[in-house]
Z-matrix of the N, CA and C atoms (Angstrom, degrees):
N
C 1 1.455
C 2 1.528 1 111.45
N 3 1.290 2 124.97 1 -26.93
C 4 1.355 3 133.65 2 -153.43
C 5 1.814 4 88.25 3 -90.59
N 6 1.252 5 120.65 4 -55.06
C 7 1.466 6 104.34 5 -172.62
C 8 2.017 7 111.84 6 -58.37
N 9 1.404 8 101.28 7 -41.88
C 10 1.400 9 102.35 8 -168.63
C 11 1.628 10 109.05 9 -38.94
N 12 1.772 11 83.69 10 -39.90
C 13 1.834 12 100.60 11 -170.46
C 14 1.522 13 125.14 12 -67.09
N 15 1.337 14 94.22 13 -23.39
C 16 1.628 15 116.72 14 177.80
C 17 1.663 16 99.87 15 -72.14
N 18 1.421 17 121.29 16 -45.56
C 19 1.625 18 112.45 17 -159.02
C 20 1.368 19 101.62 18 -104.72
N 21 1.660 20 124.88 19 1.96
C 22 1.167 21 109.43 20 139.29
C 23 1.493 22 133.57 21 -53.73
N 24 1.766 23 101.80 22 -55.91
C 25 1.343 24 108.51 23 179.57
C 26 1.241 25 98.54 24 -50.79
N 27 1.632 26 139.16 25 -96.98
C 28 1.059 27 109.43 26 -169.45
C 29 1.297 28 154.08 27 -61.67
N 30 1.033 29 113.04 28 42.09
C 31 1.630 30 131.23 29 153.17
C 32 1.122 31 124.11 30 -70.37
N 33 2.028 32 82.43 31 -73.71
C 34 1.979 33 92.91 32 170.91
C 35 1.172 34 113.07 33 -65.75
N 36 1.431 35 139.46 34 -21.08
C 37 1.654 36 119.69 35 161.47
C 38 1.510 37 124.21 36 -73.59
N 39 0.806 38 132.79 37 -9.15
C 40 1.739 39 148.48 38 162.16
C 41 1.671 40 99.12 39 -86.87
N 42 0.914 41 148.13 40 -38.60
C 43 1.866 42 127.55 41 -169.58
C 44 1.838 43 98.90 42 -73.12
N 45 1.405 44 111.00 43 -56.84
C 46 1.563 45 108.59 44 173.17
C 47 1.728 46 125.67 45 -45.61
N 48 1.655 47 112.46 46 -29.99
C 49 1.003 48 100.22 47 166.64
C 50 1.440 49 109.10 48 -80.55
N 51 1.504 50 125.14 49 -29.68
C 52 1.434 51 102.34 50 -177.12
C 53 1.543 52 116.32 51 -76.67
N 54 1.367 53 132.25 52 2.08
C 55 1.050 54 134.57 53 149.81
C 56 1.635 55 126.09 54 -58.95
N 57 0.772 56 117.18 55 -37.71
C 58 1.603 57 144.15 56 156.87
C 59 1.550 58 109.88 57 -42.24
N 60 1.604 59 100.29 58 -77.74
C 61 1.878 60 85.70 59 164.22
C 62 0.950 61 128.80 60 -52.42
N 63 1.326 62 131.24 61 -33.35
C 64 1.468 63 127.63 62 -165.02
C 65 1.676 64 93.23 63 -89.51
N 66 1.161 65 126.58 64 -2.75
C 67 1.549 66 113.62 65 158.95
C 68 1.750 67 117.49 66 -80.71
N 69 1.488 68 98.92 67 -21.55
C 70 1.347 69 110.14 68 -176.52
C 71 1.203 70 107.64 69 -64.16
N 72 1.347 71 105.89 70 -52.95
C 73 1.804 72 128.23 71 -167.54
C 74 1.483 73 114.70 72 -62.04
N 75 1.583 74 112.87 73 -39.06
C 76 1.634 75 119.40 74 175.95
C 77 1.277 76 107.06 75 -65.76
N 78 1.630 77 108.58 76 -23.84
C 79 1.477 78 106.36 77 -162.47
C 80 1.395 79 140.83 78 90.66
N 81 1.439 80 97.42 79 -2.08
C 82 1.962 81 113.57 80 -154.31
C 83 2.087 82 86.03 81 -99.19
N 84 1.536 83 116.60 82 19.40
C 85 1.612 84 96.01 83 -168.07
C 86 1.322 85 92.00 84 -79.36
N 87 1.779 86 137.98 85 -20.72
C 88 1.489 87 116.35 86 175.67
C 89 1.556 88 132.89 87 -72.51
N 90 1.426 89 84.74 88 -0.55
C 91 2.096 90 98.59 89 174.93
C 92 1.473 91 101.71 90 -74.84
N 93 1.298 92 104.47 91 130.01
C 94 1.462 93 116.37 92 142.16
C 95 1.770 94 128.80 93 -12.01
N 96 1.671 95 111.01 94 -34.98
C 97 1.262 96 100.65 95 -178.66
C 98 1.600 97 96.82 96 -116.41
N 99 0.913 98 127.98 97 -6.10
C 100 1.550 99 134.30 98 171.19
C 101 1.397 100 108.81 99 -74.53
N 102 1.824 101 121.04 100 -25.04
C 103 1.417 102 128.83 101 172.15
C 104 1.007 103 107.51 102 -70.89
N 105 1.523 104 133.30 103 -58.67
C 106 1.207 105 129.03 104 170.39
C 107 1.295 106 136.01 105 -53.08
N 108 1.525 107 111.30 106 -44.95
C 109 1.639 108 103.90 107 171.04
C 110 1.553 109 115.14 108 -56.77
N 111 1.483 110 108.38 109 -43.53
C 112 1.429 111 97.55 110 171.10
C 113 1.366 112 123.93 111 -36.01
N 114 1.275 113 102.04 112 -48.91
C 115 1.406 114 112.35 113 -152.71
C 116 1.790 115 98.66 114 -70.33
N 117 1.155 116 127.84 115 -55.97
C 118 1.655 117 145.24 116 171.98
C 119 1.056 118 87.23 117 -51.55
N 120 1.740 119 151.96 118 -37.99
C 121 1.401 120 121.01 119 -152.63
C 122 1.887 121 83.21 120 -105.10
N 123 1.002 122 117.68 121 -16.64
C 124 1.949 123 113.40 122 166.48
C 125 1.481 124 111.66 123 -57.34
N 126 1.181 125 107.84 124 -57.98
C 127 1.566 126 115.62 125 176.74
C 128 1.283 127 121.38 126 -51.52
N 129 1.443 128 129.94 127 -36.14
C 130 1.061 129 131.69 128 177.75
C 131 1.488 130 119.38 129 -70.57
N 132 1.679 131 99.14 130 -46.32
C 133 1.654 132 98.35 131 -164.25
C 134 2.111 133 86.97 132 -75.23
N 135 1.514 134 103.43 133 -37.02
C 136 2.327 135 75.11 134 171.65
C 137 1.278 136 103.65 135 -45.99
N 138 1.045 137 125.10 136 -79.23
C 139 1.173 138 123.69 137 -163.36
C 140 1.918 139 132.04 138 -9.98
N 141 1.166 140 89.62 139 -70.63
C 142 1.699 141 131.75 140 161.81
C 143 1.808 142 98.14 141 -47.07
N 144 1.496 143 126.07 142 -64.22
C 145 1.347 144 135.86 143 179.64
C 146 1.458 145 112.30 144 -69.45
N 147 1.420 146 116.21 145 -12.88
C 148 1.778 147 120.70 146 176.51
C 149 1.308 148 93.82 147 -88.76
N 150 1.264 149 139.53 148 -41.46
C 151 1.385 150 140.92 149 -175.88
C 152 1.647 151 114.00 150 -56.05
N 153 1.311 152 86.01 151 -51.04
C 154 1.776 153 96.86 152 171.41
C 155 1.326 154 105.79 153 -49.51
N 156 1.079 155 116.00 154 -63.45
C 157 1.609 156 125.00 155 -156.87
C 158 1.250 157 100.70 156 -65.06
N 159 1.180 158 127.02 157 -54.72
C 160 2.062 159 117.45 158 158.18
C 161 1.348 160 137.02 159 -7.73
N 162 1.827 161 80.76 160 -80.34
C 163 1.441 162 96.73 161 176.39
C 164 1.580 163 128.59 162 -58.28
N 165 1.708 164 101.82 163 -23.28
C 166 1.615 165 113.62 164 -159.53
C 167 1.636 166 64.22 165 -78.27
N 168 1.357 167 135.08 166 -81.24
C 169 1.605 168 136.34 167 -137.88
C 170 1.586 169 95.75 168 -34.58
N 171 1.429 170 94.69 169 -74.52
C 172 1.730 171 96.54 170 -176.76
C 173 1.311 172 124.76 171 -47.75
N 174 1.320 173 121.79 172 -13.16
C 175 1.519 174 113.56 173 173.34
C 176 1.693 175 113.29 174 -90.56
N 177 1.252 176 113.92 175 -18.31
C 178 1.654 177 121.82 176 175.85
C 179 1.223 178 96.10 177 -92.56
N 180 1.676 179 135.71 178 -56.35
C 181 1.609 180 107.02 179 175.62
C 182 1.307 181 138.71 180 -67.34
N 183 1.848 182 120.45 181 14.84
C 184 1.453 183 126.23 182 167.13
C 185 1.526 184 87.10 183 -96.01
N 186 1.002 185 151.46 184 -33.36
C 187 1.510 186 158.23 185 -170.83
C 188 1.395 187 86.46 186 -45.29
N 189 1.067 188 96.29 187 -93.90
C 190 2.197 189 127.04 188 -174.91
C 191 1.305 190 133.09 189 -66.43
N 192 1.458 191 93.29 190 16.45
C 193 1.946 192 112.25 191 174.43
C 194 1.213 193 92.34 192 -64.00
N 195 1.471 194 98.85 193 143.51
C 196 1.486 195 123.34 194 158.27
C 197 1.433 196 119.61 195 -106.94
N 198 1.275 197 84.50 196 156.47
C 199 1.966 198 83.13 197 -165.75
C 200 1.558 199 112.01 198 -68.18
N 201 1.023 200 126.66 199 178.95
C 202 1.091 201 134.15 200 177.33
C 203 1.614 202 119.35 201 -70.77
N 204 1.043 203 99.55 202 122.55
C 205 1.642 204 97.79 203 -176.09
C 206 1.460 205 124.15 204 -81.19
N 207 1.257 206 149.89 205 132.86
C 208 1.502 207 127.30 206 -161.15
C 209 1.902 208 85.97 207 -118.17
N 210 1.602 209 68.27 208 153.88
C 211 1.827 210 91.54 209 -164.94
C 212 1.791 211 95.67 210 -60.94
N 213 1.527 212 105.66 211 160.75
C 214 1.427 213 107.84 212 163.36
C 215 1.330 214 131.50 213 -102.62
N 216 2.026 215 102.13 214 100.59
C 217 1.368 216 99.59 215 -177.17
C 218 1.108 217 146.74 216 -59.10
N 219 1.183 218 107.22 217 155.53
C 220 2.064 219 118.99 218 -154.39
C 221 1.943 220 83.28 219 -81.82
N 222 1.765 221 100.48 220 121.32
C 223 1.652 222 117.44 221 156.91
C 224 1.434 223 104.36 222 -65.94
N 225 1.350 224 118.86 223 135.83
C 226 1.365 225 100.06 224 -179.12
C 227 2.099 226 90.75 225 -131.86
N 228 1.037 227 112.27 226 124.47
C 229 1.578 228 102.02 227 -166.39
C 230 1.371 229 97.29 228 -119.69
């Protein structure tokens, strides 16, 4: 389940940036509303790319867990 979930996210964080170029490409990114969509379609794909970065963490730190360390008991003489 965890990969499916992973290449969703990056999907939906990759289509907003290619929305982005194609604002580049029309040319309209110095308009007023071409600033903004950029800007809303930036936010989204972080968004989408913070998710990634989560899930990837948590899937490499069950990888590279270390075992449990047991406390060092007190000699008592």
């Amino acid at each position: 389940m965890l990969p499916v979930m992973l290449l969703i996210s990056i999907l939906l964080g990759l289509i907003p940036l290619a929305g982005i170029g194609w604002i580049i490409v029309t040319g309209t990114l110095t308009t007023v509303d071409g600033l903004f969509e950029s800007l809303i379609m930036l936010s989204i794909s972080g968004i989408f790319f913070l998710n990634v970065f989560w899930e990837l963490r948590e899937l490499l730190g069950k990888s590279k867990a270390e075992p449990a360390k047991r406390p060092p008991s007190s000699v008592e003489s």
